[in-house]
Each structure stands twice: as C-alpha cells, then as structure tokens.
C-alpha positions as CSV (number, residue, x, y, z in Angstrom):
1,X,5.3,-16.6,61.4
2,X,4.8,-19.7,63.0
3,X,3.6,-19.8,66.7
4,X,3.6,-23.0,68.8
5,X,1.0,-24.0,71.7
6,X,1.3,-26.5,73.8
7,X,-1.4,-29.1,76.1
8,X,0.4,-28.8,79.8
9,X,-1.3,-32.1,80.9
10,X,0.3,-34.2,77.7
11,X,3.2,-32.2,76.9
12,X,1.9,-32.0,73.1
13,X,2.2,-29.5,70.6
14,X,0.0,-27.8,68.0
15,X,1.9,-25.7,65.6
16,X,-0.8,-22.5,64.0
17,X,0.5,-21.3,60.6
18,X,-1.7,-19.5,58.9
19,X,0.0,-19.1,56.2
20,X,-0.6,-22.5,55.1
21,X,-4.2,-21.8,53.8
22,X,-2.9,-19.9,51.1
23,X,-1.1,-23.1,49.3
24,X,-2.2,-24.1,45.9
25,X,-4.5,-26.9,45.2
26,X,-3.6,-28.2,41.9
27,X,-7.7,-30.1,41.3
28,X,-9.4,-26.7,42.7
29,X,-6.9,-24.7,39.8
30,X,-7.3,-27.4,36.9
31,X,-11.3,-27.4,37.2
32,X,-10.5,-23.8,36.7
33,X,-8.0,-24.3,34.1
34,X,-5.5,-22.1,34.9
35,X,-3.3,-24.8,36.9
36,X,0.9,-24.6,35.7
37,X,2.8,-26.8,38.0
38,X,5.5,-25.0,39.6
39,X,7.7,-27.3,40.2
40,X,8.5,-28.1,36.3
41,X,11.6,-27.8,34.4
42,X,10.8,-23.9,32.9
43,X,8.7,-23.0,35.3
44,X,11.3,-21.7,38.0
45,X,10.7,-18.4,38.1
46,X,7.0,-19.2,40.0
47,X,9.2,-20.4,43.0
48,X,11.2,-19.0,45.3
49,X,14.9,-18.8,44.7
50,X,16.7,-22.1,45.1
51,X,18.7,-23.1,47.8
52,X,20.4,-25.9,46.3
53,X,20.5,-28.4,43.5
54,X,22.2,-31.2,41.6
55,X,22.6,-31.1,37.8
56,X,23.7,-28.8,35.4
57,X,22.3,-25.2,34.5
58,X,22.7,-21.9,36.3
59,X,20.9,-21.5,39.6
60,X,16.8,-21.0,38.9
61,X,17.6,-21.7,35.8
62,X,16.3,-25.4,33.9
63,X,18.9,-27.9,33.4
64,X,18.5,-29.4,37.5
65,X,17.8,-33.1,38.6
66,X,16.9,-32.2,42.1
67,X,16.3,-28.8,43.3
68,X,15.8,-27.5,46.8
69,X,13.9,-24.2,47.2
70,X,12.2,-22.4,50.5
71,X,8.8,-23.7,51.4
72,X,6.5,-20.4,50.0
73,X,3.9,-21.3,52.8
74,X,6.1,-22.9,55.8
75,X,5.0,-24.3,58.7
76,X,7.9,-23.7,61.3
77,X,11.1,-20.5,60.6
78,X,12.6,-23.4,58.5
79,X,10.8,-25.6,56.2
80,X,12.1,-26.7,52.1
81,X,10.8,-28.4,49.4
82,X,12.6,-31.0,47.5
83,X,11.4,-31.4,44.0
84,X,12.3,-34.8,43.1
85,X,12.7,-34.3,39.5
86,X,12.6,-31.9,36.4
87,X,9.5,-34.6,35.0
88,X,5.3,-34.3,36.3
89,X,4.4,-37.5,36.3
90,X,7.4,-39.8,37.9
91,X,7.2,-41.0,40.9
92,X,9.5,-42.6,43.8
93,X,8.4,-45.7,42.6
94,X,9.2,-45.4,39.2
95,X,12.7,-43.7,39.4
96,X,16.0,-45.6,38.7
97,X,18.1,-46.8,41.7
98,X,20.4,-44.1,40.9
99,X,18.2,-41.4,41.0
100,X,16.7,-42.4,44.0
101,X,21.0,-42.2,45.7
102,X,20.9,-38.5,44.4
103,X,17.9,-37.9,46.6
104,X,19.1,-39.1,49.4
105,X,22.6,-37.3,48.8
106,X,20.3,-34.0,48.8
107,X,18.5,-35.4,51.9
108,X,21.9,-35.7,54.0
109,X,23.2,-32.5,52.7
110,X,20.0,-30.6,53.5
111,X,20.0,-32.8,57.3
112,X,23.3,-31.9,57.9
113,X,22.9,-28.2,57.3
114,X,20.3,-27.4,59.7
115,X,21.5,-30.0,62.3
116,X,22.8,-27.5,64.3
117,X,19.6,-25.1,64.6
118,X,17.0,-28.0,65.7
119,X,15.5,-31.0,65.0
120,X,15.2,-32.0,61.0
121,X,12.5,-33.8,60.2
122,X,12.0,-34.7,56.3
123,X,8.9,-36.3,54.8
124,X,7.0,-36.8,52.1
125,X,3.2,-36.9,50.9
126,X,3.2,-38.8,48.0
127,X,-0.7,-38.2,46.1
128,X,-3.4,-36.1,47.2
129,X,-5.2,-39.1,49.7
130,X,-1.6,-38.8,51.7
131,X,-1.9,-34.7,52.1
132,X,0.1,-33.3,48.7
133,X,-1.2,-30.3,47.2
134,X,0.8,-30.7,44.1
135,X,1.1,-33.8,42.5
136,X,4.7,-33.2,41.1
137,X,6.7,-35.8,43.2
138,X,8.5,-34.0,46.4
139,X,9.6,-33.8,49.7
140,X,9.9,-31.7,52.8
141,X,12.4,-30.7,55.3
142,X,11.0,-28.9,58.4
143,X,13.5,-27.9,61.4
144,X,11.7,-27.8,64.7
145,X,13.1,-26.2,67.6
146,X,14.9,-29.0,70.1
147,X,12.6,-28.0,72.9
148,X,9.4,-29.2,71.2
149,X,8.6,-32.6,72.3
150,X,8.0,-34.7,68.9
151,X,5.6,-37.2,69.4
152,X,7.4,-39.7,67.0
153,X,7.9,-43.2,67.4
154,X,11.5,-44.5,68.7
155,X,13.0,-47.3,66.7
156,X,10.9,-50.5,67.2
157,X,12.5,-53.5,67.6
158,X,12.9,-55.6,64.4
159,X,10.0,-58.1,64.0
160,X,8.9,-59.9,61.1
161,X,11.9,-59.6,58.7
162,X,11.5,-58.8,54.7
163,X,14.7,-57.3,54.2
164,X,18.7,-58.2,55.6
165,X,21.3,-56.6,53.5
166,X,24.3,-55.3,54.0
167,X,24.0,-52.1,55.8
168,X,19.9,-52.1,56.1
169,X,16.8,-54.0,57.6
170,X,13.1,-53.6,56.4
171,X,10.6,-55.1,58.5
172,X,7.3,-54.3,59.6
173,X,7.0,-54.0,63.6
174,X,4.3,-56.1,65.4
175,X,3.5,-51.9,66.5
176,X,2.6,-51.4,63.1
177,X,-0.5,-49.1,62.9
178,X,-1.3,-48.9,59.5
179,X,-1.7,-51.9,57.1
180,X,1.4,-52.7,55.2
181,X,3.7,-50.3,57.4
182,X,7.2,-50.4,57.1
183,X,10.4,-49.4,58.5
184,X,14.1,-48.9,57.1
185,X,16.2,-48.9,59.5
186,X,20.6,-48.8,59.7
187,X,22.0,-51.9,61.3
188,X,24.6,-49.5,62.9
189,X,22.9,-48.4,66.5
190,X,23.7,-45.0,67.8
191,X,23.8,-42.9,64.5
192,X,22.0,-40.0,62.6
193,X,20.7,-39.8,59.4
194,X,22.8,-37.2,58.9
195,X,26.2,-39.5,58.9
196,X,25.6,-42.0,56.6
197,X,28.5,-43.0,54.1
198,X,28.0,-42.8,50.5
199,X,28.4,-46.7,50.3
200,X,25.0,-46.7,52.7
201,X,23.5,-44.2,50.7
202,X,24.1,-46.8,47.6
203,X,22.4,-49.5,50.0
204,X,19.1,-47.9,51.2
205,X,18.3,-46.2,47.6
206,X,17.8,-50.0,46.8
207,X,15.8,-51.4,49.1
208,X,13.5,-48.2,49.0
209,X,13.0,-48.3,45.9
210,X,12.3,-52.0,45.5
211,X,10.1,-51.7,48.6
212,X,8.1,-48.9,47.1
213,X,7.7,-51.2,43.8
214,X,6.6,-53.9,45.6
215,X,4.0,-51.9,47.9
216,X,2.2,-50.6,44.4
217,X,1.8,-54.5,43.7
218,X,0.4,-55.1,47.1
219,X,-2.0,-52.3,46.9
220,X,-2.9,-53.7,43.3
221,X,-3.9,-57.2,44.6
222,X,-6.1,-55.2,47.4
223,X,-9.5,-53.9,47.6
224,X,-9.0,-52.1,51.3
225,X,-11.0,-49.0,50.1
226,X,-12.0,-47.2,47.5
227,X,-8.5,-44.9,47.9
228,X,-6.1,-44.4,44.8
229,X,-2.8,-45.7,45.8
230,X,-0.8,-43.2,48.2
231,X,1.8,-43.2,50.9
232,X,3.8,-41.1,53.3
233,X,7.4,-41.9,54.7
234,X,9.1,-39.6,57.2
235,X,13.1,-39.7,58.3
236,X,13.1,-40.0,61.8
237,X,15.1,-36.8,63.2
238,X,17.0,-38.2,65.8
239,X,19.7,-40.7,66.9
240,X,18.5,-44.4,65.9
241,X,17.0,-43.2,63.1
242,X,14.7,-44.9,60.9
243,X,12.7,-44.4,57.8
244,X,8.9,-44.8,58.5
245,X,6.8,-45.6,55.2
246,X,3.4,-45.5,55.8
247,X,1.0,-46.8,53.1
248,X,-3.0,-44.7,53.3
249,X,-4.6,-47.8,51.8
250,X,-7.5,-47.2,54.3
251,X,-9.6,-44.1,56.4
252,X,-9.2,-43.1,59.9
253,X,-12.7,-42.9,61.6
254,X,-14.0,-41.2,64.6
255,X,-12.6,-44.1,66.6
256,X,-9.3,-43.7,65.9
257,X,-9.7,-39.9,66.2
258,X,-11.5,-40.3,69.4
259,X,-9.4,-42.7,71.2
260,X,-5.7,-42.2,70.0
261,X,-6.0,-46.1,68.8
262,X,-5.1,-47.0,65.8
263,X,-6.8,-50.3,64.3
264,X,-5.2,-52.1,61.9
265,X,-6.6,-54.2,60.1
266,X,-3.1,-56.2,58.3
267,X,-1.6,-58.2,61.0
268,X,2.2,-57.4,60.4
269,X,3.5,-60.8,60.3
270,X,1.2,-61.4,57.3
271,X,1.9,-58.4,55.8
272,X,5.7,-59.0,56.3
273,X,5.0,-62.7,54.0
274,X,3.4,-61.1,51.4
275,X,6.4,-58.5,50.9
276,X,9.0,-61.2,51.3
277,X,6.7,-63.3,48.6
278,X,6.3,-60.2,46.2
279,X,10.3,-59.7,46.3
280,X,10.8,-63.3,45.8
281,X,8.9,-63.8,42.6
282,X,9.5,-60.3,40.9
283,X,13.5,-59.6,41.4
C-alpha cells in the first residue's frame, strides 16, 4: 500500500511505495542469465491476470496486440501496464500508424474507466536512461486521488510551430526545459483526453508517430552526451490536455537538482526549425 506525504510550505507531494524496489531489472537478470521478458507473446502466465486487450486469443492466453494487465509493483491503489505489442524489440518509433491508433484506443478506454475514481495520468519510459526496467516497449496508467496537487505543467501557449493539421498542433514552447521538447496538443480548448473521437484518434497516431521518427534522426545528427537515445511522454490528466514528449538526450546536475531550474541548452525556436526541416526533407 501506497502512502502519500506531503511539504505544508509548497503544497508538494512525495508518494512512498515500497513495493517498488522489488521490480525486475532486466541488465542485473541477463548478466545473470536467467532474464525471460514478461511481457512476451507466451510468457503470460508470469503476469498478473489481464485486464484488457485487443486482438484475438482467449484472455492470458497469446494471440493479443495490446494487453493491459495490473502493475505487479504499483505505485498508487491504481496503476496498469500497457504492453505495447506481442514483439521485444519494436518500438513507438518503429510501429505502423495503425498500430500506434490501437494504442491510443486502449489509452482512452483505460482513461475513461478510471475517470471517475481520480486523476489518470499515463506515461511512458521508453529505454533504460528514461527510467524502464524492462525494455519491452510499454506504458503506464496511474490514478491519483483528485486531492493531490500534481505539479504538472498547464498547456503552454503554442510557440514555434512544427506541426498544423487538422485536429492537432506540435510545437515546442519557448518553456521548453529539455532540449528538443515537444507538445501535442488538440486544437479543440476545454476537452479531456478521455473524449476524443475516433477520427482524432486517426490524426494524433500520425503526427506522434512521425514526430517520434523524426526525433531518432535529430538525436542521430547529435553528440549532446554520451546517452543512448531515450525519451518519456506523459498524457496530461486534466482538461486542456496535452501530450508532453520529453527527449533524455542530456543529464540533470546538482544545479538543476539544487535549484528547481532547468537549463536547457536547445533554444526551442531552433529546435522547432530543425523538426520542421527533418519533416520537410524525409515525408
């Protein structure tokens, strides 16, 4: 069980589960050979019993696209995993445009059933540099009680365009904090994730896929650090929602530890050109 503890002079939270230290580490298991990935087509009997799933096959059973299962080591009362796909080694990046629609379809499903209970946050850790344990390609839904005080960005206003299409802007905000940030966000103010329309879902599984394609080339043509490409992205929860990628192309030192300040080093508005010159020369 979860407990949470707040800072009365900020109004932050710190969240102790415990649990968590129990979580496989897939390097610490293969140096011992004895890793199997748990999240593979034939392996569902080493998780916990789904909770729901798209494809064909009986339930815990192989024949899924997407499967949805309790987190074994959860950080709040309610926190899933989304396996992204039956295959190891494919990415976000790397999966067709309809593939990435089914996703979000389990995404808004998932949303929608726990709107009710608290606030939904869904994320993802994609590589070990951006916090995964297991490399297999997932997500995460947590649900934190409406009371706790997220310290998540609202929606910043749209500066230095890459994207306009029909239902959907990508741009980097002058607030950017890491190099290469993005956003995704709905041109339709006032809404939830959870009430997107199908069409929409069609609309945003293309520009997040092209703009994940496009940030592996950037990172490609980049020597920021010595870090092996990686990235997180987060839904935010509530109304005006936006999707947040954030690309770990660099550390964060005692400064930005110390002073809450992030520095980066990518002004957006360059970082914006280089998408928009990416995208125009590759699709």
């Amino acid at each position: 069980m979860s407990k949470y503890v707040p800072d009365v002079s900020t109004k932050r939270w710190v969240i102790i589960a415990g649990d968590r230290l129990k979580r496989p580490e897939e390097a610490k298991d293969k140096k011992k050979k004895k890793f199997i990935c748990p999240f593979c087509q034939g392996n569902e009997a080493m998780t916990p019993a789904e909770v729901f799933r798209i494809g064909a096959g009986e339930r815990n059973k192989p024949g899924w696209l997407i499967r949805v299962i309790p987190n074994k080591y959860p950080i709040t009362d309610f926190h899933e995993v989304v396996i992204h796909t039956p295959r190891c080694h494919q990415e976000l990046e790397d999966m067709e445009v309809s593939h990435l629609e089914k996703i979000f379809q389990v995404y808004r499903s998932r949303y929608n059933f726990y709107r009710e209970k608290g606030q939904v946050m869904i994320f993802a850790n994609s590589r070990r540099h951006a916090g995964a344990s297991l490399s297999h390609s997932h997500s995460q839904l947590v649900v934190l009680p409406f009371q706790i005080n997220l310290d998540t960005l609202i929606r910043e206003p749209v500066n230095n365009l890459v994207i306009d299409n029909k239902y959907f802007l990508v741009y980097c905000p002058d607030f950017s904090q890491w190099p290469f940030e993005y956003w995704i966000a709905p041109k339709t103010e006032g809404s939830y994730f959870g009430d997107l329309k199908d069409e929409e879902i069609k609309d945003l599984s293309v520009v997040f896929g092209k703009m994940l394609k496009v940030l592996k080339k950037i990172f490609a043509s980049h020597e920021l650090s010595d870090i092996p490409f990686a990235y997180n992205f987060y839904i935010y929860p509530g109304k005006n929602w936006y999707i947040r990628v954030i690309p770990r192309f660099i550390y964060r030192a005692g400064f930005e530890l110390g002073t809450g300040l992030s520095v980066n080093i990518i002004d957006p508005t360059d970082a914006a050109e280089e998408f928009r010159k990416h995208l125009t020369s590759n699709f």
